[in-house]
N, C-alpha and C positions, 0 to 999 in steps of 0.2 A: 504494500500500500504506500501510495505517496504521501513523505511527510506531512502536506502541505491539508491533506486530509485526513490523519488522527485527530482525535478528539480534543486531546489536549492544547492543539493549537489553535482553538477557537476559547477565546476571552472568559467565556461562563462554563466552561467544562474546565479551563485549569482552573479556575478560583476555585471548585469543586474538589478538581482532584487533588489540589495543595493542601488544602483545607481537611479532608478526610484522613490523607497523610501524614499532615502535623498531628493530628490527633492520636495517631497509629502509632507515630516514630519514638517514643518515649519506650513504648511496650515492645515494639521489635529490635531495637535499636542495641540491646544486652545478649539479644538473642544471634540476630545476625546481622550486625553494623555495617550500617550504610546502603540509604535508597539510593542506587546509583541512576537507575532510569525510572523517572515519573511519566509513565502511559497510560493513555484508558483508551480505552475501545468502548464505543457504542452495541450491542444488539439487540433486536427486535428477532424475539423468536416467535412463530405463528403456535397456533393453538397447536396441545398435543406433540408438539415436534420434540426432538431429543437429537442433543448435540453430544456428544461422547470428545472428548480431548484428552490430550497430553501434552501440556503444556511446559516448556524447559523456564520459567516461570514464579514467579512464586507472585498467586494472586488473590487479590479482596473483588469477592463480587458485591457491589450495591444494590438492592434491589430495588427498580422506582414502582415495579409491582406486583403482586404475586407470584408464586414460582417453587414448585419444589425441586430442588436439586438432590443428586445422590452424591455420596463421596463413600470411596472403596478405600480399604487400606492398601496405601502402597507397598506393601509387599507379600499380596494377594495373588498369589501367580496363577490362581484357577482365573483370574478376571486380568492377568497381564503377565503376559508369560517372561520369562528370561529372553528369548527369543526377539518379542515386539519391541521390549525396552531398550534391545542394541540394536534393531535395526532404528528403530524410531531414532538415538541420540546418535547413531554411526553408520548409518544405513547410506547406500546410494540412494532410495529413495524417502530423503527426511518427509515428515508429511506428521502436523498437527494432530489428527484426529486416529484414534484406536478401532479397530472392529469392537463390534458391541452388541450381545446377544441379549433376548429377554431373562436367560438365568441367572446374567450375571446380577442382576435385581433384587434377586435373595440375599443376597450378600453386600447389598448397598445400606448406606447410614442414609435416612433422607430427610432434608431440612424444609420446613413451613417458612418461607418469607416473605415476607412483609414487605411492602412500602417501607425507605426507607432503615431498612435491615440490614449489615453487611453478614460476610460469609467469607473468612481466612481461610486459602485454601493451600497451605503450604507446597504441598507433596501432590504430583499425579498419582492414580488415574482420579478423573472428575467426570459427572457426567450432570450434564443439566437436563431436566424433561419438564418440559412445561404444562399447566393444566389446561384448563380448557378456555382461557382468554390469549390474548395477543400478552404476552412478555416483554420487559426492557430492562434486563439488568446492566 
């Protein structure tokens, strides 16, 4: 994506995302020092849809409106194998997103959110599945 259209570089998404941040950087700041890149990304998930990722990362989802998300343990290899995780970080073809069956759902944590709400997500895998409105975390 072109710099030029991240989020952050429009006036009221970084006052946002500074802002969230400052809040945050006391409490991660012992843990692992120093936000090197302040980015946000917009998305608009449609009803029902389910985005599955692996993100190299370490992310805070906002939520402006409802939304259940799942998060697996990362070291869940029935839901991410040894395999996915070296090709996904060393692979010839690097590529964001994990295959993702309905089983591995049994074995998901999954979060109610709110308007409003954030969601620390340190570690992959993640997976977001939206309920039955339009989403914008």
């Amino acid at each position: 994506m072109d710099g030029a259209q991240r989020a952050e570089h429009f006036p009221d998404f970084a006052q946002v995302l500074d802002a969230c941040l400052d809040e945050i950087a006391p409490l991660s700041e012992p843990i692992e020092p120093g936000m090197y890149e302040r980015e946000a990304a917009v998305f608009v998930s449609s009803p029902s849809s389910v985005t599955p990722t692996l993100d190299h990362e370490v992310n805070f989802l906002l939520q402006l409106r409802a939304a259940r998300p799942s998060r697996f343990r990362a070291d869940d290899r029935a839901v991410l194998s040894e395999r996915q995780l070296e090709e996904h970080f060393a692979g010839p073809a690097l590529h964001r997103n994990m295959p993702f069956t309905d089983e591995y759902q049994k074995r998901a944590t999954v979060f109610e959110l709110q308007e409003g709400v954030a969601l620390h997500i340190p570690t992959p895998p993640a997976l977001g599945k939206n309920g039955e409105e339009v989403s914008s975390p």
